[in-house]
C-alpha positions in Angstrom: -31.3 -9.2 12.0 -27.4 -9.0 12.5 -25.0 -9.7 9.9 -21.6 -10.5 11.0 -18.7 -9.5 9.0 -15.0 -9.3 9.2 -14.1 -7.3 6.6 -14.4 -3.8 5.5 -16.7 -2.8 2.3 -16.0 -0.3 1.1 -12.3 1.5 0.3 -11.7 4.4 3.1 -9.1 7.0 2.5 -7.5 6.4 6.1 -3.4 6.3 7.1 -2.0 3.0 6.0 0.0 3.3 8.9 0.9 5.9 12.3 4.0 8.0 11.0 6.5 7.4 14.1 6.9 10.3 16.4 10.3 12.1 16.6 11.5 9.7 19.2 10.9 6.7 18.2 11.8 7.8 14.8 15.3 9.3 15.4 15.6 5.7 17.1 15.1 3.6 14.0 17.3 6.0 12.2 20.0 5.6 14.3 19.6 1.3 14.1 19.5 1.6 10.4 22.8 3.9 10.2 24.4 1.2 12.6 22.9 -1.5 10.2 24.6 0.4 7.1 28.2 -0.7 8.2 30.8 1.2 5.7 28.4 3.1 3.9 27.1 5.1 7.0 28.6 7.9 5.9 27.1 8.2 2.7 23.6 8.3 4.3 24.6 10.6 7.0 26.2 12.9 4.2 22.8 12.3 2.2 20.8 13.6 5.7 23.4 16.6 5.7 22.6 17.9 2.3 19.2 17.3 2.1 17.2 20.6 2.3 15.0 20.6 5.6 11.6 20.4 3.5 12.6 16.9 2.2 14.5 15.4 5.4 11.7 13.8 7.0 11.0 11.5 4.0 14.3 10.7 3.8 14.8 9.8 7.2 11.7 7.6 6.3 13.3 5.7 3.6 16.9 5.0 5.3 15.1 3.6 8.4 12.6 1.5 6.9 15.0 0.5 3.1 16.2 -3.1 2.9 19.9 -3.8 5.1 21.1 -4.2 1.6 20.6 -0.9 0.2 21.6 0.6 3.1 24.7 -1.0 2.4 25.2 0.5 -1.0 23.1 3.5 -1.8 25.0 6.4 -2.7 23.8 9.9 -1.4 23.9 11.6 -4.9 21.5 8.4 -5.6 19.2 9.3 -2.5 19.2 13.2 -2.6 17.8 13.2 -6.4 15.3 10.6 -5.7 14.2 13.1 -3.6 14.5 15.9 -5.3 12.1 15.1 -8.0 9.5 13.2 -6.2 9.4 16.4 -4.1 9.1 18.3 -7.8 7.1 15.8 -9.0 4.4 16.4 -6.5 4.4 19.8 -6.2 3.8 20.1 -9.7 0.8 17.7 -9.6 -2.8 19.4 -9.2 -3.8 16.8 -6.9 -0.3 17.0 -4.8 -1.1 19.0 -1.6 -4.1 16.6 -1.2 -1.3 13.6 -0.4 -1.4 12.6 3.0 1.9 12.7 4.1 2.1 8.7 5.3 1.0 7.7 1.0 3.3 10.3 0.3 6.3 8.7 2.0 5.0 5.1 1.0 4.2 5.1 -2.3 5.4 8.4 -4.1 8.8 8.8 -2.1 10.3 4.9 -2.0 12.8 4.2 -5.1 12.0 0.7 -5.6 9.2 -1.7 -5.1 10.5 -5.3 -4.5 14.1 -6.6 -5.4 14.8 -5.0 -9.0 17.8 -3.5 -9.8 18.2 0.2 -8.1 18.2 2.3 -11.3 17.9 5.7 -11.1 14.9 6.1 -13.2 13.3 9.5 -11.8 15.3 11.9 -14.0 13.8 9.7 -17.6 10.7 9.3 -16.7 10.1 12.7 -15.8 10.8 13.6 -19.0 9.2 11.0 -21.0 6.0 11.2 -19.2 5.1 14.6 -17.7 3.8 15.2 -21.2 1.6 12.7 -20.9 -0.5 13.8 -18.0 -0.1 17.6 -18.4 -3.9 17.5 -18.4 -5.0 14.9 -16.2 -6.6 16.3 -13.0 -6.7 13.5 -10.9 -4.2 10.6 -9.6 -6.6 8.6 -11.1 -6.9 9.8 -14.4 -3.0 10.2 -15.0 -2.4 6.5 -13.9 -5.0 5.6 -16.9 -3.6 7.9 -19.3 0.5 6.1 -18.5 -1.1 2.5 -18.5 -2.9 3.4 -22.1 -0.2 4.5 -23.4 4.1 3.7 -22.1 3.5 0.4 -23.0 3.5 0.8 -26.7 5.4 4.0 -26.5 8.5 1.5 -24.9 7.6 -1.3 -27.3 7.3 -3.4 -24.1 5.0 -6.1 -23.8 4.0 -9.3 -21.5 6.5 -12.3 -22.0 7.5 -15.6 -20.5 10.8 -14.9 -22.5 11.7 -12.4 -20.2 15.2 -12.5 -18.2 13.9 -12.7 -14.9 10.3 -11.8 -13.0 12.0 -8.6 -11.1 13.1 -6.6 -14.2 14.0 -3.0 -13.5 12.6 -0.5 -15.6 15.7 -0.5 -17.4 15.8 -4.3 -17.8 12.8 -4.1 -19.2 13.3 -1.4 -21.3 16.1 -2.8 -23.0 14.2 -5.9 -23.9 10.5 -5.2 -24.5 9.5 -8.1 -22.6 8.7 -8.4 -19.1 6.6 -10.7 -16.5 3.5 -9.3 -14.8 6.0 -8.0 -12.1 8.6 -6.2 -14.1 5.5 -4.7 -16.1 3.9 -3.6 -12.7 7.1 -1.9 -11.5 7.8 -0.2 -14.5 4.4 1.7 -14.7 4.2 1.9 -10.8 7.7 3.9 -11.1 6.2 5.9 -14.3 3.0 7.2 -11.8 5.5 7.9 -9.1 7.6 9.7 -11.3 4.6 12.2 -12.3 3.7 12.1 -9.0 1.1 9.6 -8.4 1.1 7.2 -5.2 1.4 3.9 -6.6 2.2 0.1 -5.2 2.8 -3.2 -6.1 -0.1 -5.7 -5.5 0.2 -9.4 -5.4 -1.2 -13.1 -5.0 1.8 -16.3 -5.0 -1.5 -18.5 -5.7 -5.0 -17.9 -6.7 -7.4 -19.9 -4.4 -7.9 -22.4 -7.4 -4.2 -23.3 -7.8 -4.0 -22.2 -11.5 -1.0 -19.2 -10.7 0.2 -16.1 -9.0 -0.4 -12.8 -10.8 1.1 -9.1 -9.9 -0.7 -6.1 -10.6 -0.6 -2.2 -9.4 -2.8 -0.1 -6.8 -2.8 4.0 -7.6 -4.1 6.0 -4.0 -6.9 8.5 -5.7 -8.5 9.4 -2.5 -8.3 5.8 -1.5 -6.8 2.6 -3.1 -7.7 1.6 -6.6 -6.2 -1.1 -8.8 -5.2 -1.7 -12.5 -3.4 -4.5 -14.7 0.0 -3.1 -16.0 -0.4 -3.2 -19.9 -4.2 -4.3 -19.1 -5.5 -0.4 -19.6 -9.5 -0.8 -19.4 -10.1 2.9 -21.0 -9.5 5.4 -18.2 -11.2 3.1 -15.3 -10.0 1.9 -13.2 -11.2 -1.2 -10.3 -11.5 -3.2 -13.6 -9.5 -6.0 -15.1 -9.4 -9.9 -15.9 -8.2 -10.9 -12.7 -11.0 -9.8 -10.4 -13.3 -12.5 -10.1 -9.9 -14.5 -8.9 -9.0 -12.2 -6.6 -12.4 -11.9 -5.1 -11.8 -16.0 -4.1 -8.4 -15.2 -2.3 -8.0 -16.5 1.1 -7.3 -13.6 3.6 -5.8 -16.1 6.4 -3.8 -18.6 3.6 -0.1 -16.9 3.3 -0.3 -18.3 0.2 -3.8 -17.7 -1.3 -3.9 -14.1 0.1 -3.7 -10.6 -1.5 -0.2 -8.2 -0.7 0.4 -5.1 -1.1 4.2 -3.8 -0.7 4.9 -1.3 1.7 8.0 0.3 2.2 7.4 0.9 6.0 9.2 -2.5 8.0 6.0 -4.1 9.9 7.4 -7.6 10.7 5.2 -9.1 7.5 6.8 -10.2 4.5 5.8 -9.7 0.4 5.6 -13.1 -0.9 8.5 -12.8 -3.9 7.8 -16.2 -5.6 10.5 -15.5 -7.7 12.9 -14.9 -4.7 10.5 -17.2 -2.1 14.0 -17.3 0.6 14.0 -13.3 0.7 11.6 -11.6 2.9 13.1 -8.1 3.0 9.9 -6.4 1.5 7.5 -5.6 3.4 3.6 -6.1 2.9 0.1 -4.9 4.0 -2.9 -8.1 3.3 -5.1 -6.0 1.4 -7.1 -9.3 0.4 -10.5 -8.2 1.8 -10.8 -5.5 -0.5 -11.2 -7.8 -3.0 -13.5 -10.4 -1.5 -16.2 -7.8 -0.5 -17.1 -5.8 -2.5 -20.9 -6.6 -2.1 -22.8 -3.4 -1.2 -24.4 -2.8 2.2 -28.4 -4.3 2.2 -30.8 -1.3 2.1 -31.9 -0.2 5.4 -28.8 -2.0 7.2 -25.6 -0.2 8.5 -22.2 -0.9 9.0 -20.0 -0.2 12.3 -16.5 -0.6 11.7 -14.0 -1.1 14.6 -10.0 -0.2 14.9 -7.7 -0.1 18.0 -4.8 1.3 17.9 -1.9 1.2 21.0 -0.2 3.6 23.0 2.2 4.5 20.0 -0.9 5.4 17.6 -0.4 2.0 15.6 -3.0 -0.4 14.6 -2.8 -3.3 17.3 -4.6 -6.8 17.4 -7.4 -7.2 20.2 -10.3 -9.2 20.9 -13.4 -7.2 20.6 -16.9 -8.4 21.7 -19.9 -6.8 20.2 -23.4 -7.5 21.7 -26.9 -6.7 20.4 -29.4 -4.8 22.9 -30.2 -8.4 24.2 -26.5 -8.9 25.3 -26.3 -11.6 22.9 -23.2 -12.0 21.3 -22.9 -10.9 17.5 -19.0 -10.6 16.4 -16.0 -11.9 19.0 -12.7 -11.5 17.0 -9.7 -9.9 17.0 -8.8 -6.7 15.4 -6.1 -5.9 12.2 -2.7 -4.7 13.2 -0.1 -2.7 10.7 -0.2 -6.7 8.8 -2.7 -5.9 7.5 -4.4 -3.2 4.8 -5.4 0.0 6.9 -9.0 -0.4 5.5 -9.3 -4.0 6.5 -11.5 -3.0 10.0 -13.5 -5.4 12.1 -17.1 -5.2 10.8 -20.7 -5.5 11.7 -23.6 -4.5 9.6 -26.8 -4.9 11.0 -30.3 -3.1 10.5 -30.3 0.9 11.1 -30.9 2.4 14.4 -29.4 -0.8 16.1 -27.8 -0.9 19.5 -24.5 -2.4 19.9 -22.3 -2.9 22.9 -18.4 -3.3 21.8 -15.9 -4.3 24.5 -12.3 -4.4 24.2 -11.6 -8.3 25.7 -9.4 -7.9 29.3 -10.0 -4.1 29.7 -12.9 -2.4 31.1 -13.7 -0.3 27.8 -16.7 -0.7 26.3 -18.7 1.4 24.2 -22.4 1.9 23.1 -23.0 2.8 19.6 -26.3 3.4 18.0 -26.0 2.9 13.9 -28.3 6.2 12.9 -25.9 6.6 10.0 -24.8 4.3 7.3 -21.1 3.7 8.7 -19.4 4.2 11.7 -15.8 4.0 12.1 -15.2 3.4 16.0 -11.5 4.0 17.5 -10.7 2.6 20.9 -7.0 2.5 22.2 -5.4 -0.2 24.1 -4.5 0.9 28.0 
């Protein structure tokens, strides 16, 4: 018996995307410094200052930040952003166990969609360090900050608010914010403590009834939470899930986002700002609509290919029992779309599969002896 699936079950702690190699990313710095107008020099004066430990991320973050900040960001602003996300981790227990791609991505990155560019780092360390001096994990300190800034601020959930992308300080200043302005506030009070965190979103729930903004924390893999929705210190819990679990991968509006800072040609869906499309997203939605455990006795194979550059690439893929008949013909995720959102089969253990990569001559045999396996093939 063959099941055919195209989504991954369970949450893998693999790249979200390939970091670019040295050539193709001193090319996309050099495009954004062209793309900066006026303000190059500011950047290029940031990138002379900045000490060589930090420079790659910052050469990350000019060539992938919005045309306008590269417009207006000061390098004062940009070297102490740095600065203390590079303090902030290194302090962290769980720090040297960031990969260097959720490091850049969701630690690193100053903002999250099109809030105000505050410089918050330098407050929040010091509000909320104290907070998760003991916190172990990623995890747990993300719990302990949603439990607790929200009532320390005296900010809470309000249609009152000023506007659905509040900056922390926006928000602070009023004690009321949207689902958004509450997410980016305690997304930039993980990151400012170290702890990868990103902004999640649906513009519509499948049944019509609203869009809804909430965070994901990287423990070892993605996680989610409600801003100012603590449940205790887990997390994976929360009102919205049997919602999300009806989201409709392949509807740009019914579909799940998660922001990435990295430029990948796919847009966030702001429905606040729905003519901007300067923040990037991952679909993350099949993470919430499976989340059914593998059958006993059955096995999963998982399939990714990537191209010549190292980056997740669509391709049709075959896969054919021992019979040759056909079980799964789609194509495969590109950087669109979350990095654990692989083509998947599950079938009974000890299968034979045949997997072809449509218009090549690869093909590969794979017996499923163990409960998952993650096959790579690369385009020619």
């Amino acid at each position: 018996m063959l099941i055919p699936l195209v989504f991954c079950i369970s949450v893998l702690a693999s790249p979200m995307f390939a970091i670019a190699d040295d050539g193709e990313q001193q090319t996309l710095l050099s495009q954004a410094l062209e793309r900066a107008g006026d303000n190059r020099s500011e950047l290029q004066q940031a990138l002379q200052r900045i000490p060589p430990e930090q420079k790659a991320g910052l050469e990350f973050l000019i060539s992938h930040m919005p045309d306008r900040d590269l417009q207006f960001l000061t390098a004062d602003f940009l070297l102490e952003n740095s600065r203390l996300a590079t303090e902030a981790v290194a302090a962290a227990p769980w720090g040297k166990h960031i990969p260097e791609e959720i490091l850049f991505d969701a630690v690193l990155p100053y903002a999250n969609v099109s809030e105000k560019r505050d410089p918050w780092r330098a407050d929040f360390v010091k509000r909320f360090s104290p907070l998760v001096r003991d916190a172990k994990t990623p995890g747990e300190a993300a719990a302990i900050l949603n439990l607790n800034i929200f009532k320390d601020l005296n900010v809470r959930y309000s249609t009152k608010r000023r506007r659905a992308d509040q900056s922390p300080a926006e928000t602070m200043e009023t004690g009321l914010a949207s689902c958004t302005g509450l997410s980016i506030l305690l997304i930039d009070a993980c990151r400012a403590v170290g702890v990868p965190a990103r902004l999640v979103g649906t513009p519509l729930w499948s049944d019509g009834s609203g869009n809804h903004t909430w965070v994901e924390i990287w423990d070892d893999g993605w996680h989610f939470t409600g801003a100012c929705e603590a449940t205790g210190k887990d997390l994976d819990r929360g009102w919205f899930t049997e919602r999300a679990a009806r989201a409709i991968r392949d509807d740009r509006l019914r579909a799940i986002y998660a922001v990435t800072f990295r430029r990948n040609g796919q847009s966030f869906p702001m429905v606040w700002a729905p003519d901007q499309d300067h923040v990037s997203a991952v679909n993350v939605t099949n993470r919430y609509t499976s989340r059914a455990p593998v059958p006993e006795g059955f096995a999963v194979l998982r399939v990714r290919v990537r191209n010549q550059a190292g980056e997740r690439t669509a391709a049709l893929i075959t896969v054919t029992d021992q019979d040759g008949q056909v079980v799964l013909e789609e194509k495969t995720r590109d950087e669109r779309f979350d990095s654990n959102d692989l083509l998947t089969v599950t079938a009974k253990r000890d299968t034979a599969l045949t997997v072809k990569l449509s218009g090549t001559d690869i093909q590969r045999k794979v017996t499923l002896d163990t409960d998952a396996i993650t096959l790579d093939l690369q385009v020619p």
